[in-house]
C-alpha positions in Angstrom: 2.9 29.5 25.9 4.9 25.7 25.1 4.7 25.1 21.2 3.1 23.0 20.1 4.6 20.1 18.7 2.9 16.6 18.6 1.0 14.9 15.3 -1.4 12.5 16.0 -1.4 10.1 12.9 -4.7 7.8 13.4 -6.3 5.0 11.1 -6.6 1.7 10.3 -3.1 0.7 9.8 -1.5 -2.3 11.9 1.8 -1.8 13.1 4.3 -2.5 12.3 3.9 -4.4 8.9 0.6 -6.0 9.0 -0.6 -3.9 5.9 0.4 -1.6 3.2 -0.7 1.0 5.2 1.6 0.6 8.6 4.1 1.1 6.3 3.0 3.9 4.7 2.7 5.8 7.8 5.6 4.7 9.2 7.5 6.5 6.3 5.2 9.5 6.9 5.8 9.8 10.5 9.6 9.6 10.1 9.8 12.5 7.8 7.5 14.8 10.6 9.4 13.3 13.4 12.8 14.5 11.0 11.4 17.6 11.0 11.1 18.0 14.5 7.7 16.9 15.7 6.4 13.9 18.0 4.6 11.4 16.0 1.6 9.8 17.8 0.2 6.7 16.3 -3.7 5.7 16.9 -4.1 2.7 14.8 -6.0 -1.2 15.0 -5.2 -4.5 16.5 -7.2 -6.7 15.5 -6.6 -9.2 19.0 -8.0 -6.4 21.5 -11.2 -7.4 22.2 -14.0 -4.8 21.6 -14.5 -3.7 25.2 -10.6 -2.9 25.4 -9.3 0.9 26.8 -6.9 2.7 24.8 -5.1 3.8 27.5 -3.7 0.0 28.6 -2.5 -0.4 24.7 0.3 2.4 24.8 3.3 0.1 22.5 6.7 1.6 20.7 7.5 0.7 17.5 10.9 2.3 15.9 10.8 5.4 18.4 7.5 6.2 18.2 4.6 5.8 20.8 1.6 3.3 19.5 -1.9 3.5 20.8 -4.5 0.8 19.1 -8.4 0.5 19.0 -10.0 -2.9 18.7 -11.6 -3.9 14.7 -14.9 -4.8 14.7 -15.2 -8.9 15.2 -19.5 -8.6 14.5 -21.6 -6.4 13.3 -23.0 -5.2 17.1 -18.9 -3.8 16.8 -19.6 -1.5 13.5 -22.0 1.5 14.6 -18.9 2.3 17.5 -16.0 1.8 15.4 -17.7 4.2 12.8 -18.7 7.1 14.5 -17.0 6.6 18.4 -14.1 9.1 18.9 -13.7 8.8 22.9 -10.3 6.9 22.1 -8.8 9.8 20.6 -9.9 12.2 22.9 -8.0 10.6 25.4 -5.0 10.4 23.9 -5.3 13.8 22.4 -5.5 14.7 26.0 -3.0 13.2 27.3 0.3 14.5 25.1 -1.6 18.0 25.6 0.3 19.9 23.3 -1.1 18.3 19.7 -0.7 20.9 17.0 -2.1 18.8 13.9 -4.0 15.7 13.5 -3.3 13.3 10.3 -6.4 11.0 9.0 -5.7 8.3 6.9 -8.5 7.0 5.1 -11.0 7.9 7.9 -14.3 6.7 8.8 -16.6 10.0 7.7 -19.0 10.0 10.9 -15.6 10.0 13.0 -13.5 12.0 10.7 -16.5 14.8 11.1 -16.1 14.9 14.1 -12.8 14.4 15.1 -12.7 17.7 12.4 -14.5 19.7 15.1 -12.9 18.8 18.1 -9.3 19.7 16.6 -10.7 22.9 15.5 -12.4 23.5 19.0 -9.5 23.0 20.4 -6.9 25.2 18.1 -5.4 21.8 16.2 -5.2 21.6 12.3 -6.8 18.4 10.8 -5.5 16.9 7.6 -6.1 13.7 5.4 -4.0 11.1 4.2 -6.0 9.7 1.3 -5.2 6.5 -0.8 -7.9 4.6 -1.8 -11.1 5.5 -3.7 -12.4 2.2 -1.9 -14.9 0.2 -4.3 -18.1 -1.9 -3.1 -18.3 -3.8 -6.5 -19.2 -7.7 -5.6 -20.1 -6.5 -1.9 -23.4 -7.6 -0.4 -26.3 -4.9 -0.4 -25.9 -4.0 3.3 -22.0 -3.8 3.1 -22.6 -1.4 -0.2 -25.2 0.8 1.6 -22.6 1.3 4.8 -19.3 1.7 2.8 -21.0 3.2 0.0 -22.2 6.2 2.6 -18.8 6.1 4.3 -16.7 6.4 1.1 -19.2 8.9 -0.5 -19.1 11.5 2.7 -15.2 11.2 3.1 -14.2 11.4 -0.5 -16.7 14.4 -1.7 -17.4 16.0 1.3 -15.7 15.9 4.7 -12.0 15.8 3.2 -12.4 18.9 0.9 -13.0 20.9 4.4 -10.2 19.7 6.4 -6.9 22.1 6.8 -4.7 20.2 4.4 -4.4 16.6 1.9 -1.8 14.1 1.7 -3.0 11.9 -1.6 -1.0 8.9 -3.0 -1.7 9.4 -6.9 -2.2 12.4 -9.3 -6.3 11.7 -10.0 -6.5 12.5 -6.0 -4.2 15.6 -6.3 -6.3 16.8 -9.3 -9.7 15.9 -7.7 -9.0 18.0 -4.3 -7.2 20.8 -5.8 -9.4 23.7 -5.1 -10.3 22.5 -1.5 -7.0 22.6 0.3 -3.3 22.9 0.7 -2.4 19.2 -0.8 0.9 16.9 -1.4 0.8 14.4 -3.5 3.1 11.2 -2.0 3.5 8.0 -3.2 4.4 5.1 -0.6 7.7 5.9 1.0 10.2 3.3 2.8 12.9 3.0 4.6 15.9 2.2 3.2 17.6 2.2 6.3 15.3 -0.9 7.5 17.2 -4.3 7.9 14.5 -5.9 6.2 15.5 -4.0 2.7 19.7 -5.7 2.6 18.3 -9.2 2.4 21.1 -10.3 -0.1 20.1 -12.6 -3.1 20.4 -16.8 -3.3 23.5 -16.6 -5.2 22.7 -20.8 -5.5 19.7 -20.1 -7.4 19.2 -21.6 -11.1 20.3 -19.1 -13.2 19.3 -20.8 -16.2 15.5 -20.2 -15.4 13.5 -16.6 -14.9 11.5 -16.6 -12.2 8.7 -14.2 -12.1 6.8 -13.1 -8.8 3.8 -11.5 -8.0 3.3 -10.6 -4.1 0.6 -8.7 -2.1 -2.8 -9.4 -1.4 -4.8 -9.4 -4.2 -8.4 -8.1 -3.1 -11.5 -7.9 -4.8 -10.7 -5.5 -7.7 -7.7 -4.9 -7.6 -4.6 -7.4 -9.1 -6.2 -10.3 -11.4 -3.9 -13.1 -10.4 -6.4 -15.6 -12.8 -5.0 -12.8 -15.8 -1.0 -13.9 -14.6 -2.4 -17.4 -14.8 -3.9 -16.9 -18.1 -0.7 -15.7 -19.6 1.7 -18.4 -18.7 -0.5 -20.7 -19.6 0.5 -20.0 -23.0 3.9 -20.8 -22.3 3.4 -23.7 -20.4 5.4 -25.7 -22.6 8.2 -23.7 -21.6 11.1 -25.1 -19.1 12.6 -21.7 -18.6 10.7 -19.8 -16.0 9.2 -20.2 -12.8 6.5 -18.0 -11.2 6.1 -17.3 -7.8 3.0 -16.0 -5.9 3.2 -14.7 -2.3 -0.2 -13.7 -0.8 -2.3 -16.6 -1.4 -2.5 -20.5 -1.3 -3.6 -22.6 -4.7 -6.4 -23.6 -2.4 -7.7 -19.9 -2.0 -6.7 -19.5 -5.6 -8.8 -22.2 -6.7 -11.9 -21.7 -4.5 -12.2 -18.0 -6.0 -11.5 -19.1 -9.5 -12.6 -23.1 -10.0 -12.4 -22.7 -13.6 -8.6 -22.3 -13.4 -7.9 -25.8 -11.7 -6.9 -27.0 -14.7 -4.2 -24.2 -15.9 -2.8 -24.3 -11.8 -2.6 -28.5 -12.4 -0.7 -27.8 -16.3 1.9 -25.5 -14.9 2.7 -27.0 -12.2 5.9 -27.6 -10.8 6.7 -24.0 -12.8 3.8 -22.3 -10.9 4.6 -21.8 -6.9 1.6 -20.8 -4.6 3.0 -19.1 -0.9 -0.1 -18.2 0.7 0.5 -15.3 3.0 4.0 -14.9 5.0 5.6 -12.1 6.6 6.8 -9.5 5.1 10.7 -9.7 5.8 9.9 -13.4 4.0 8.1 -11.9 1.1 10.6 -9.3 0.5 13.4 -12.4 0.6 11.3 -13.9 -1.8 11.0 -10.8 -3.9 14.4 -9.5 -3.9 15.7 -13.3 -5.1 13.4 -13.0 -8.4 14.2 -11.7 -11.4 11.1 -10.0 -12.2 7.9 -8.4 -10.5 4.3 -9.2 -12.2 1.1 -7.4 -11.5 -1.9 -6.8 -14.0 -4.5 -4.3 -12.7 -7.6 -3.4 -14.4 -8.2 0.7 -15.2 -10.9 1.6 -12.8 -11.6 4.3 -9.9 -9.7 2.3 -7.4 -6.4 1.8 -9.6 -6.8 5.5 -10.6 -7.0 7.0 -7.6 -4.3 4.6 -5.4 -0.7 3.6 -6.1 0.1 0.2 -6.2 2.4 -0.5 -2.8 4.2 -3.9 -4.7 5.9 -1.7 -7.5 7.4 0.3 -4.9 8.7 -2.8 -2.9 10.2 -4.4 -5.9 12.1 -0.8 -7.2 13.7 -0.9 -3.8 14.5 -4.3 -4.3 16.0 -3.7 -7.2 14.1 -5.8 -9.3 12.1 -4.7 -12.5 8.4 -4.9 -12.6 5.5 -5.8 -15.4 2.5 -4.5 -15.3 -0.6 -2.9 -16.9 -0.7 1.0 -17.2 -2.6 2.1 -14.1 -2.3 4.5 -11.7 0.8 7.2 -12.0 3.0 4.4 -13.3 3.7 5.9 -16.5 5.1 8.5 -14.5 7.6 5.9 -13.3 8.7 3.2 -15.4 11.2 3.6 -17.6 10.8 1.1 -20.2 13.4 -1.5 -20.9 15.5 -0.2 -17.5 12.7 -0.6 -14.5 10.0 -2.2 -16.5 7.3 -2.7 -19.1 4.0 -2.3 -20.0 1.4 -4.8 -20.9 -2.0 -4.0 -22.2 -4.6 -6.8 -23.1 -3.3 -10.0 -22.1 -4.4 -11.8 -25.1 -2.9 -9.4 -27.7 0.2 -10.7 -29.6 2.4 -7.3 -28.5 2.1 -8.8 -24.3 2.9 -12.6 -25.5 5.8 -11.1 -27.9 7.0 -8.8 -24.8 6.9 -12.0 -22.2 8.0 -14.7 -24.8 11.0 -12.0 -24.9 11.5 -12.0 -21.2 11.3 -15.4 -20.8 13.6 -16.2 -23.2 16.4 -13.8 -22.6 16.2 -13.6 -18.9 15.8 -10.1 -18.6 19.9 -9.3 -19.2 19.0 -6.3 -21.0 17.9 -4.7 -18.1 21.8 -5.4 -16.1 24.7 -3.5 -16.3 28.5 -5.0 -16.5 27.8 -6.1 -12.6 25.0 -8.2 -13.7 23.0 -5.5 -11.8 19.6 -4.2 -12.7 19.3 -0.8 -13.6 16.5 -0.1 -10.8 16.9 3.3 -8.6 16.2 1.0 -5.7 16.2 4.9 -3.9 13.6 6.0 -5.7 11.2 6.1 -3.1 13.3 6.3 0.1 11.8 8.6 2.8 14.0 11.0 3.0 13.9 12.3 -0.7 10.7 13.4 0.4 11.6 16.3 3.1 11.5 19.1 1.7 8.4 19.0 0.4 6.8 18.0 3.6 8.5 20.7 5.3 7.0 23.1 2.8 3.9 21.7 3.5 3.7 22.0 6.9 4.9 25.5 6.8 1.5 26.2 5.1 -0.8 24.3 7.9 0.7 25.0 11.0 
C-alpha cells in the first residue's frame, strides 16, 4: 500500500498575503512540506463568484498547489459556505493519498463534518486555532450566527479532533486534556524577498518616527488610544507617526470626536490607508519604532498579535500593552516596552523618553537595534512539528 503523504491545509486565508492568516499558513505548510509531505491548500477568493467549481481554481503559490472557494457576497451565500463540504471532497479525492487534514479556524457545521469524513476515510483531522473571535458591537443576527459558530468550534468540535495547533498559551492551556497540541506563534519566512527591503538611508534622522500597521478591527488595536497619546506631545517637533491600514477618513468616520486631535497633529500624524504588504513592510522596516495598544480581553488572550512579529523580523522594536504571550517575548529596553494605562504618568514618562532620545539605547556600535529579527523564522520551528506529527500520523 502507497503512503500516505498529502496535508490538506483548508480555511479562510487568501493567498498569498491578503491576510494574517495566508501567511500564517504559508509558514506552516513550509515546515510539513520540509518534512517531507505535500501541502494542499483550500482557501477563499473573494472574486469567484458564488456559483464557481473548485476544480477550475487549481493556482501555485511558492511550490505549493492552491485550490479557493468563493466568500459569501449576500446573505443567500452564508447557509453553503457554513456547512457545504462538496469542495473538499473533491479535492480530497483527487490527490487520493491525504493522510491528515489541517483546519484553521473552521466553520463548526463544516469542521463536523469534514471530522467524519477524514475519519471514514482513515485521514487524521487537526486544528489550527488562533482566534477566540468576539461578536461585541455586532448586530443581533450576526451575534446569534457567529456566536453559535464560535461556541461549537471553540468548546466542542475542536477538543475531538486528532490533534491542535494554537497561537498563544490561554489556547494551549484551555485544550490541554483534549488532544495532542503545539502551541505556535506566527512564523515567516526569512528567506522571502519581501523581508531584505533595506532602510531610507535619506531619512531625517533627527526625528522618531513611530508606526502602527495592520488592520485594526473591532476590538482589537485602539488606534483613537495611539491618537490620545501623542496628542500630549503635540507640541513636539521630534517625531512623526505613521499609520498603515487605514485612511484619516475611515479614522474619522469611526471616531468623529477625534477630528480635532487628527487636525492638531497634523503634518506629524501620517494616515496610509491600506497598501500591500511588501509596501507596508517598506514602511515598517524604515521606522524607528512599532506601536500597538490592545485592550486585555478573550480575543487578545487567546490570539497573538501578527504586527509584533513583522516588526521583530524587521528589526525594529515594538510598544505595546501587555496582552497576549508578549511578556513571554519582549525584552524590555532591547526589543521593546510596555505600556499600561495610557493616561498614567509611567506611559507619558516612557514615550516622552522615546521621543526624546530616539530610541539609541536600544542600538549597538552599528547603530543596529538589538532585535533577533530570527526570532520567529520558520525553520526554528521543525523539530517540534516533526515531533508532533510523529504523534498524529
Amino acid at each position: 500500500m502507497t503512503e500516505r503523504r498529502t496535508i490538506i491545509y483548508i480555511g479562510g486565508f487568501e493567498l498569498p498575503d491578503k491576510n494574517a492568516a495566508a501567511h500564517r499558513v504559508l509558514s506552516n505548510g513550509k515546515i510539513f512540506r520540509n518534512l517531507g509531505y505535500n501541502v494542499v491548500f483550500i482557501g477563499i477568493d473573494k472574486s469567484l463568484e458564488a456559483n464557481s467549481d473548485i476544480s477550475d481554481t487549481k493556482g501555485n503559490i511558492q511550490g505549493f498547489d492552491t485550490w479557493a472557494i468563493p466568500y459569501p457576497k449576500s446573505v443567500m451565500d452564508w447557509p453553503k459556505y457554513l456547512s457545504d463540504i462538496e469542495h473538499f471532497q473533491k479535492i480530497f479525492e483527487l490527490y487520493g493519498d491525504v493522510c491528515l487534514v489541517v483546519a484553521y479556524n473552521y466553520q463548526a457545521v463544516a469542521l463536523n463534518r469534514i471530522k467524519k469524513y477524514c475519519w471514514k476515510h482513515g485521514c487524521k483531522i487537526i486544528a489550527d486555532c488562533t482566534e477566540w473571535y468576539s461578536t461585541k458591537g455586532s448586530g443581533l443576527l450576526f451575534k446569534m450566527i457567529k456566536g453559535t459558530d464560535s461556541f461549537l468550534r471553540m468548546r466542542i468540535i475542536q477538543k475531538q479532533l486528532d490533534g491542535l495547533i494554537v497561537i498563544s498559551v490561554f489556547l494551549q492551556q484551555y485544550y490541554k486534556k483534549y488532544s495532542h497540541i503545539i502551541n505556535v506563534p506566527p512564523l515567516v519566512d526569512l528567506n522571502e524577498e519581501k523581508w531584505k527591503v533595506s532602510s531610507d538611508i535619506s531619512r531625517d534622522n533627527n526625528k522618531v518616527k513611530l508606526i502602527y500597521s495592520g488592520s485594526p478591527g473591532r476590538e482589537k488595536d485602539k488606534i483613537n488610544n495611539i491618537v490620545d497619546l501623542l496628542y500630549e506631545f503635540r507640541d513636539n517637533d521630534n517625531f512623526i507617526m505613521e499609520i498603515v491600514g487605514l485612511s484619516e477618513k475611515q479614522f474619522v468616520n469611526d471616531f468623529p470626536d477625534y477630528k480635532m486631535k487628527v487636525e492638531a497633529l497634523s503634518p506629524k500624524i501620517n494616515f496610509h490607508g491600506r497598501v500591500s504588504h511588501i509596501q507596508s513592510l517598506e514602511l515598517l522596516k524604515n521606522a524607528d519604532v512599532c506601536m500597538f495598544i490592545r485592550e486585555d480581553n478573550l480575543t487578545t488572550k487567546a490570539g497573538f498579535p501578527t504586527k509584533f512579529v513583522e516588526s521583530i523580523s524587521c528589526g525594529i522594536p515594538v510598544i505595546t500593552t501587555k496582552t497576549s504571550d508578549l511578556n513571554d517575548y519582549i525584552l524590555v529596553g532591547i526589543n521593546g516596552y510596555f505600556i499600561d494605562n495610557i493616561s498614567s504618568e509611567e506611559t507619558k514618562n516612557l514615550l516622552n523618553e522615546i521621543l526624546f532620545i530616539n530610541p539609541q539605547k536600544m542600538k549597538d556600535s552599528k547603530n543596529n537595534y538589538l532585535v533577533d529579527s530570527k526570532m520567529f523564522h520558520y525553520e526554528s520551528y521543525k523539530d517540534v512539528f516533526e515531533k508532533f506529527l510523529s504523534k498524529i500520523i
